[in-house]
Kinemage of the C-alpha trace (Angstrom):
@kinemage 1
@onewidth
@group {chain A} dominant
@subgroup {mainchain}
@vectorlist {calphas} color= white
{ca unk a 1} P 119.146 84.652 107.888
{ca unk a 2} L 119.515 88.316 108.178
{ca unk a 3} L 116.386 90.374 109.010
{ca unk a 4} L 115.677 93.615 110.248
{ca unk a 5} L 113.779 94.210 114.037
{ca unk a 6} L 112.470 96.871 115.879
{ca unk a 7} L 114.226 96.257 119.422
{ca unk a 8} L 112.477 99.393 121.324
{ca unk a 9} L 109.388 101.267 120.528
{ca unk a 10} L 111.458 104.786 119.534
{ca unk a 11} L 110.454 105.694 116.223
{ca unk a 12} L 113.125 104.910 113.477
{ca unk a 13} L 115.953 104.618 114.922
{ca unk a 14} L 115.102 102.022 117.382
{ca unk a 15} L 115.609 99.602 113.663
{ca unk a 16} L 118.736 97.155 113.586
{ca unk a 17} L 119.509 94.096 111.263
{ca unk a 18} L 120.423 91.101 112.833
{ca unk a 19} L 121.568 87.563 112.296
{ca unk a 20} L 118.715 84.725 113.138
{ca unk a 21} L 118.249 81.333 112.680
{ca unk a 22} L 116.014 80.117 109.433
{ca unk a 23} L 112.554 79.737 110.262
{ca unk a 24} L 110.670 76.542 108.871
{ca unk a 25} L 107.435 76.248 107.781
{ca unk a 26} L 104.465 74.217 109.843
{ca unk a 27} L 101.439 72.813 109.115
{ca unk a 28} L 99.606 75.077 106.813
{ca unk a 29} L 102.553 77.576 106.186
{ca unk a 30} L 104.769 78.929 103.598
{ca unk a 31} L 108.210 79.389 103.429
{ca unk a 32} L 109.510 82.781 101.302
{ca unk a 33} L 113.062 83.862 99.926
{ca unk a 34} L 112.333 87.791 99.934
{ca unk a 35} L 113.504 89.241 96.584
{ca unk a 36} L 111.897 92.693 97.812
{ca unk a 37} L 109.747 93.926 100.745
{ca unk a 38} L 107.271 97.425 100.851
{ca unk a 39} L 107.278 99.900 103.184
{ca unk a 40} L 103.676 101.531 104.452
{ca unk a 41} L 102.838 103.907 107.253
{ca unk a 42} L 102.120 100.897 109.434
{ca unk a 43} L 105.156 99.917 109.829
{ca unk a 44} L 106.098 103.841 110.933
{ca unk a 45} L 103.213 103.409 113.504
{ca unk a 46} L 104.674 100.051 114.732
{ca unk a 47} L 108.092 101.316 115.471
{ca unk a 48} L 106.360 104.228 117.307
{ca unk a 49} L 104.413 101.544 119.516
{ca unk a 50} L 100.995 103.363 117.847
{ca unk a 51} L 99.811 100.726 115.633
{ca unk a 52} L 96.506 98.804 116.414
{ca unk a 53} L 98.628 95.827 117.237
{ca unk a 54} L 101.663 95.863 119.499
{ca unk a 55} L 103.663 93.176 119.215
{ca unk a 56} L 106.411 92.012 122.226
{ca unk a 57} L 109.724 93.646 121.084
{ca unk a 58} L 112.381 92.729 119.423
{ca unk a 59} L 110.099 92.390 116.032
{ca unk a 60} L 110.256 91.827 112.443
{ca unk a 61} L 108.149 94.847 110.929
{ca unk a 62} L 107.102 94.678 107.240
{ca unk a 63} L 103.234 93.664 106.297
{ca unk a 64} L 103.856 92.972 102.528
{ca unk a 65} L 106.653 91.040 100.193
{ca unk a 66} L 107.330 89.142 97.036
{ca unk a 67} L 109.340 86.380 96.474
{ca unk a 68} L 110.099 82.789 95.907
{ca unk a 69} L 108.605 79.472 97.518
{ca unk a 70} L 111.375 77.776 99.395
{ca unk a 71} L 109.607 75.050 101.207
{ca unk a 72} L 106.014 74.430 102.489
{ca unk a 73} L 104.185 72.985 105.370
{ca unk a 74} L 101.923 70.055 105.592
{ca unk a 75} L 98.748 70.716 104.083
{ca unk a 76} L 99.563 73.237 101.492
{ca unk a 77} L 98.005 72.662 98.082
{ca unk a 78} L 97.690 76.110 96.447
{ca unk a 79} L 101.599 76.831 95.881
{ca unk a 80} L 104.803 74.939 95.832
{ca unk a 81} L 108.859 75.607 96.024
{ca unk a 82} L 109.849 77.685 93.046
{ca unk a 83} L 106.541 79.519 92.804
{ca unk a 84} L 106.676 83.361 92.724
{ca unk a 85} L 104.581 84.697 95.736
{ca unk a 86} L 103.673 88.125 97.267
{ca unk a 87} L 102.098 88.343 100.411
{ca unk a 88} L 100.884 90.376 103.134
{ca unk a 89} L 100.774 90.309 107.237
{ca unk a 90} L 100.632 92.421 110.106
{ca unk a 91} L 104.798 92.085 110.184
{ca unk a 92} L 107.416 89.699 109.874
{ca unk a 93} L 108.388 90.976 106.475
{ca unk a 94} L 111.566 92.860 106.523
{ca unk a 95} L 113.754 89.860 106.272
{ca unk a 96} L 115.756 87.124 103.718
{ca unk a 97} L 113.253 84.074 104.799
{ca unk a 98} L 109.805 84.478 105.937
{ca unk a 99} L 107.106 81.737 107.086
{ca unk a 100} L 103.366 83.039 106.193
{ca unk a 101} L 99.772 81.141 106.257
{ca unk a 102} L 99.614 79.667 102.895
{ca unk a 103} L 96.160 81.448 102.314
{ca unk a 104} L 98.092 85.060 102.666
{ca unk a 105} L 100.190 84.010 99.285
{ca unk a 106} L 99.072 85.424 95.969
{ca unk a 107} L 100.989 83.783 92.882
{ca unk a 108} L 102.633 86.884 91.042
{ca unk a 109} L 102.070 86.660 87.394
{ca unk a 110} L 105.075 85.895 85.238
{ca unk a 111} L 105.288 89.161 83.378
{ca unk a 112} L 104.968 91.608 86.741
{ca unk a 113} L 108.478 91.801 89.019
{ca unk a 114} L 109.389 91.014 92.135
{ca unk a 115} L 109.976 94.799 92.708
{ca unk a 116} L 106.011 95.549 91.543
{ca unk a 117} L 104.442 92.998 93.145
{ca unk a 118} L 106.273 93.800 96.556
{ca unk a 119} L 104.285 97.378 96.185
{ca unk a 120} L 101.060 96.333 95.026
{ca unk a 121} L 98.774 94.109 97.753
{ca unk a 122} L 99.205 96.362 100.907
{ca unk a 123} L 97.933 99.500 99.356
{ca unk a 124} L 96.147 98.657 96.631
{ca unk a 125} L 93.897 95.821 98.145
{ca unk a 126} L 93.196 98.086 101.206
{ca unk a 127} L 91.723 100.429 98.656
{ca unk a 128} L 90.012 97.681 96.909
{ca unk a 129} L 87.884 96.845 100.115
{ca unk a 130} L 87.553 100.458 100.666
{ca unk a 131} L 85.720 101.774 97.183
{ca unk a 132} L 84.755 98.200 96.252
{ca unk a 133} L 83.619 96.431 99.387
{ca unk a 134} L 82.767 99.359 101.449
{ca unk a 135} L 81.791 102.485 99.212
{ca unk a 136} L 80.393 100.516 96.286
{ca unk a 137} L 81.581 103.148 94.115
{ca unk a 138} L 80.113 104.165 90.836
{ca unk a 139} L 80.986 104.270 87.222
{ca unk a 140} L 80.541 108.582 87.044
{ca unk a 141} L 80.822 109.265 90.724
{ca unk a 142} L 83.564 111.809 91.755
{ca unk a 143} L 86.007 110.555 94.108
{ca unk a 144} L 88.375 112.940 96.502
{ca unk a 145} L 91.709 111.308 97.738
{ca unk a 146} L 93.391 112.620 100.467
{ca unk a 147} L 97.061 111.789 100.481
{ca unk a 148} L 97.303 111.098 97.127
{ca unk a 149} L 100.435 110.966 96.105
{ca unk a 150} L 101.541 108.504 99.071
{ca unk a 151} L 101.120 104.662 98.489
{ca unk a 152} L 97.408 104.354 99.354
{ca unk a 153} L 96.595 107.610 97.453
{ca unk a 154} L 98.508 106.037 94.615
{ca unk a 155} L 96.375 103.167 94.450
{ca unk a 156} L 92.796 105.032 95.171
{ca unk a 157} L 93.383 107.340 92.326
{ca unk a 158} L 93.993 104.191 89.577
{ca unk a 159} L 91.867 102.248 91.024
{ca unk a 160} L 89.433 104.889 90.766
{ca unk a 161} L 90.028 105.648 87.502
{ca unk a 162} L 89.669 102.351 86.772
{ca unk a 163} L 86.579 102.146 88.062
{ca unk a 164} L 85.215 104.729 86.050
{ca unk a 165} L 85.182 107.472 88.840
{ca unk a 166} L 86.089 111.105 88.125
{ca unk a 167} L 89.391 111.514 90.635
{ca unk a 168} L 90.389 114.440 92.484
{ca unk a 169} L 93.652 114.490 93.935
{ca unk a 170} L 94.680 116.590 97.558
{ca unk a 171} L 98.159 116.504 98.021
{ca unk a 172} L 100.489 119.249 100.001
{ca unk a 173} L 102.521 120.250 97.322
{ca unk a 174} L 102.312 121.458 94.199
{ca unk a 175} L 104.682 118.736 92.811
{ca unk a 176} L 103.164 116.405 94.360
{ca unk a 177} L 100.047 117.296 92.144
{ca unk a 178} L 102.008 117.115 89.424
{ca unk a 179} L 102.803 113.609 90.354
{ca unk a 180} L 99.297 112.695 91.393
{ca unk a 181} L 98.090 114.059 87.764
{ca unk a 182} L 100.331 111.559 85.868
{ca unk a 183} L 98.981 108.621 88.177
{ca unk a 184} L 95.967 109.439 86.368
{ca unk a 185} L 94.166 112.355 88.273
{ca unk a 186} L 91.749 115.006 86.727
{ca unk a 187} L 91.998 117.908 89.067
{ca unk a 188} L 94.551 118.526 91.735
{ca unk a 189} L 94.076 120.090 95.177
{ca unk a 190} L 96.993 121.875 97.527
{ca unk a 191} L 95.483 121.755 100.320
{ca unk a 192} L 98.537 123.140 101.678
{ca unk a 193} L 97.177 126.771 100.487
{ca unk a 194} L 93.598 125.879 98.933
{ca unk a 195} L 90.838 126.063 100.470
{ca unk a 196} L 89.534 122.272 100.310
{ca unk a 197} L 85.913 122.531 101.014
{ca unk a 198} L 85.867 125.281 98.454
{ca unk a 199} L 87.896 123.996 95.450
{ca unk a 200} L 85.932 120.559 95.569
{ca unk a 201} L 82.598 122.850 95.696
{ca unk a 202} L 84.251 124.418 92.375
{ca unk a 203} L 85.484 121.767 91.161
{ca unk a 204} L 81.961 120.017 91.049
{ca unk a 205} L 79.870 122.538 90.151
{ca unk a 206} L 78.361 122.915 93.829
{ca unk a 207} L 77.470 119.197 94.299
{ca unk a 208} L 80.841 117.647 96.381
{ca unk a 209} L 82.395 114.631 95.822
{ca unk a 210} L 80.193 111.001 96.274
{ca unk a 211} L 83.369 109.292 97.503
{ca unk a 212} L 85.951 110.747 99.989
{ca unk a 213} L 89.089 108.504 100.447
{ca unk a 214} L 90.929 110.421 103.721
{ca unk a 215} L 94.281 108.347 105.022
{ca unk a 216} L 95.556 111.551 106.497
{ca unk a 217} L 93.648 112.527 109.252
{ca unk a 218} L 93.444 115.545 110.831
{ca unk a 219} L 92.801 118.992 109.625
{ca unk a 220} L 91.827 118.350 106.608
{ca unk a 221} L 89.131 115.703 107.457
{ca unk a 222} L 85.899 118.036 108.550
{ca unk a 223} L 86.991 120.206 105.472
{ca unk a 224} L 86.471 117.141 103.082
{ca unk a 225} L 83.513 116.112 104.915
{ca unk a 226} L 81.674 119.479 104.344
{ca unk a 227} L 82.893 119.122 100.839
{ca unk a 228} L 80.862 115.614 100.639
{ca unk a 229} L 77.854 115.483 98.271
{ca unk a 230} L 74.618 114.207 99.733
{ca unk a 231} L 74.005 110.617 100.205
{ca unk a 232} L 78.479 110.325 99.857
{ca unk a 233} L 80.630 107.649 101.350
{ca unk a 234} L 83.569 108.992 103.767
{ca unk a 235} L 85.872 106.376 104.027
{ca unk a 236} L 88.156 106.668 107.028
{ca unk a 237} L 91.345 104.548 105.933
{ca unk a 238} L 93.886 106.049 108.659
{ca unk a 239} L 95.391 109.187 110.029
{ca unk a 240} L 99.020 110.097 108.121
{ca unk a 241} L 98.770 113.067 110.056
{ca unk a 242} L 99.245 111.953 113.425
{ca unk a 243} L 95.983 113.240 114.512
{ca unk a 244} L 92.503 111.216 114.726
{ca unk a 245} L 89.688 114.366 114.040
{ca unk a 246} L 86.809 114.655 116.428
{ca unk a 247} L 83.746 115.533 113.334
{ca unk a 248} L 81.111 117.467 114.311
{ca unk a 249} L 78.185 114.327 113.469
{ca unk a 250} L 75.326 117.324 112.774
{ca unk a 251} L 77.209 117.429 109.073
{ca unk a 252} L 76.589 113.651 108.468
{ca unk a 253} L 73.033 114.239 109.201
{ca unk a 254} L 72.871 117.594 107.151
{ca unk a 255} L 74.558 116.165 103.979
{ca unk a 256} L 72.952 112.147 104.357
{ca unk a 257} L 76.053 110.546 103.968
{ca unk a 258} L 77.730 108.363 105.597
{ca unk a 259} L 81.552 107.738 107.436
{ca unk a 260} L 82.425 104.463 106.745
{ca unk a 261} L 85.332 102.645 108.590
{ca unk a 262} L 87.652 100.594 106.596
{ca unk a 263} L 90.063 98.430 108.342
{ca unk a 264} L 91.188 96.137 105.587
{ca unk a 265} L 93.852 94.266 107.870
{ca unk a 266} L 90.822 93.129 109.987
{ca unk a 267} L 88.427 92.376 106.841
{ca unk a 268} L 91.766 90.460 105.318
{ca unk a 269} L 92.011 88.205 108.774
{ca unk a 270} L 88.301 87.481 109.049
{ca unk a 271} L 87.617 86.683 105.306
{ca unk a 272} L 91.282 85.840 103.866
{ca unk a 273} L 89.802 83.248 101.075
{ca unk a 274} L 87.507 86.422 99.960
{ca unk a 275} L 91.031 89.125 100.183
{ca unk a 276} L 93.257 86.286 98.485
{ca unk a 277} L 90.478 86.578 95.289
{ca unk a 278} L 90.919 90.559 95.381
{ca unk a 279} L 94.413 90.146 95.490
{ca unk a 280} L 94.530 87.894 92.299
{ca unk a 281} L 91.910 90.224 90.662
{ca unk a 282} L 94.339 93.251 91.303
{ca unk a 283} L 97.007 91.673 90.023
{ca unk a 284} L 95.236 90.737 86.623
{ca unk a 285} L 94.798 94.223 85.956
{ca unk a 286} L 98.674 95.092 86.958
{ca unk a 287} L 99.905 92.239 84.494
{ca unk a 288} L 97.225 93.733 81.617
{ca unk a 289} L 98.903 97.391 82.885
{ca unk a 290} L 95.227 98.605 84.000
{ca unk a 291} L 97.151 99.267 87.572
{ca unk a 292} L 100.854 100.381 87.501
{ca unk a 293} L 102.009 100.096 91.148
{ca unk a 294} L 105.166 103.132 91.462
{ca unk a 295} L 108.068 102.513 92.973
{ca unk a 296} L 109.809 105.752 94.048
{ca unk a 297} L 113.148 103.789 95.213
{ca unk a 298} L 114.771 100.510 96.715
{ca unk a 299} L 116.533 101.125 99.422
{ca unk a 300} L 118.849 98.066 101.710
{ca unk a 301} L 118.125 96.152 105.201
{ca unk a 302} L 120.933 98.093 106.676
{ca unk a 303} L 119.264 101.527 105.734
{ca unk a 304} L 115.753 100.292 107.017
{ca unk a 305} L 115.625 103.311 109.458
{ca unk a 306} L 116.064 105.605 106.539
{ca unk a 307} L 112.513 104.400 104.677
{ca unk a 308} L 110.696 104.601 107.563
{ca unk a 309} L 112.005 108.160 108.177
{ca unk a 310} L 111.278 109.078 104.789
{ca unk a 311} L 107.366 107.445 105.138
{ca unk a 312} L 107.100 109.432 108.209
{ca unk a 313} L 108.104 113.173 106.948
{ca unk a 314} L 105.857 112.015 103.528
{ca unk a 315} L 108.549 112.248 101.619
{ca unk a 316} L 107.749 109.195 99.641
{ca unk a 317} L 105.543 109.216 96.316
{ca unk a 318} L 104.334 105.909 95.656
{ca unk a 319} L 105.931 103.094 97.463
{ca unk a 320} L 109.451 102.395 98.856
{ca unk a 321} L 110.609 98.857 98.804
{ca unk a 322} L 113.537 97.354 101.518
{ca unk a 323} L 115.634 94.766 99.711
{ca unk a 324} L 117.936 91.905 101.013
């Protein structure tokens, strides 16, 4: 099989596809025929050697796909060969075969693609956990995404809409809150040249927003935390920007709210049966077109270095899926 690896820690660059011999699947396992894999910002941290996990190189990256059961281990009830699957790991995923624990597999249902499905369970079951599991969000409550027009933004603002939340989007360009606006967004924020704290405070009518979803890190993050309302829910999801904020913790006690960690690849390994029932519950609502994962563009194995350039400079709106 062909498959692309990370053979130094470099950034980028460091990608190459090579030629490996088919894995099989053992006790408990799945194996899947990758019709289409999706890129995310871990996989950008992983070829840097910055992810939370560092695995021995040379390494598969790639935590999400869709595809087609070829063969499973002993053991395995829940699917069978010929079943359409999507999936998500740590890595392993950028390649034509892949083995996976049989509990990771979500059946895809018949009327969503392989092409949707391989850019829906990363993102939008991280934000799942975060305003469902973690921020118990409310039907009315106003919701600030940071991000938003990259994958994970993508996903908060449906899923917020969804949800019943009112959804401001902060994105760094003005087309970008264009884009952010047709994923369903009420107001847009530039935070490239608004002021943040101040434009929520407008926006709201002086009260802030309940929910803050940051996956960007940096800057921006003590802005959006003075624009919290009282009693909110900060939800750190990750840091886009390359920088992890030191927050001055007199503003959490000022406002009573709280910063809440959400590490949905931990939550996924320590509860999978619990994330495998999110993931069929998310994609209920993409097959009844409640959620409509976007796909910004499909791009080869052999230009792999290319979409994790392009995720790095945020230069991506929505998702960006590698294909065999």
């Amino acid at each position: 099989m062909r498959a692309v690896r990370i053979h130094e820690t470099s950034g980028p660059q460091g990608l190459r596809v090579d030629t490996l011999d088919d894995p099989s699947p053992l006790a408990g396992e799945v194996l899947v025929e990758v019709k289409a894999a999706g890129v995310n910002f871990p996989d950008v941290l992983l070829s840097y050697g910055k992810y939370q996990f560092k695995p021995p190189t040379p390494f598969i990256p790639g935590g999400e796909a869709a595809g087609i059961v070829r063969a499973v281990g002993s053991g395995v009830e829940s699917v069978k060969p010929g079943d359409r699957v999507a999936f998500t790991g740590i890595h392993g995923s950028f390649a034509e075969l892949v083995t996976t624990p049989e509990v990771t597999c979500v059946r895809i249902p018949d009327e969503v693609s392989f092409d949707v499905a391989a850019a829906t369970l990363l993102t939008y079951l991280t934000t799942f956990h975060a305003l469902v599991d973690r921020a118990a969000i409310q039907k009315g409550d106003t919701l600030l995404v940071l991000g938003a027009a990259g994958g994970v933004g993508v996903s908060a603002i449906q899923l917020g809409k969804w949800l019943g939340a009112r959804v401001i989007a902060a994105a760094s360009t003005d087309e970008k809150i264009v884009f952010c606006k047709e994923q369903g967004a009420d107001e847009g924020i530039n935070y490239a040249k608004e002021d943040l704290k101040e434009r929520v405070k407008a926006i709201t009518g002086g009260a802030g927003a309940n929910v803050v979803y940051d996956a960007v890190g940096g800057s921006y993050s003590e802005a959006a935390l003075r624009a919290t309302a009282w009693e909110g829910r900060y939800l750190v999801i990750g840091f886009a920007s390359g920088d992890i904020p030191k927050i001055p913790l007199n503003l959490v006690l000022l406002k009573g709210c709280q910063i809440v960690g959400v590490f949905w690849g931990q939550f996924a390994m320590r509860d999978p049966a619990r994330n495998r029932k999110n993931g069929e519950r998310v994609f209920e609502w993409v097959r009844e077109g409640k959620l409509k994962p976007h796909v910004d563009d499909k791009i080869p194995f052999e230009r792999a270095s290319e979409a994790l350039l392009r995720m790095a400079e945020r230069k991506v709106k929505g998702k960006i899926l590698l294909v065999p």
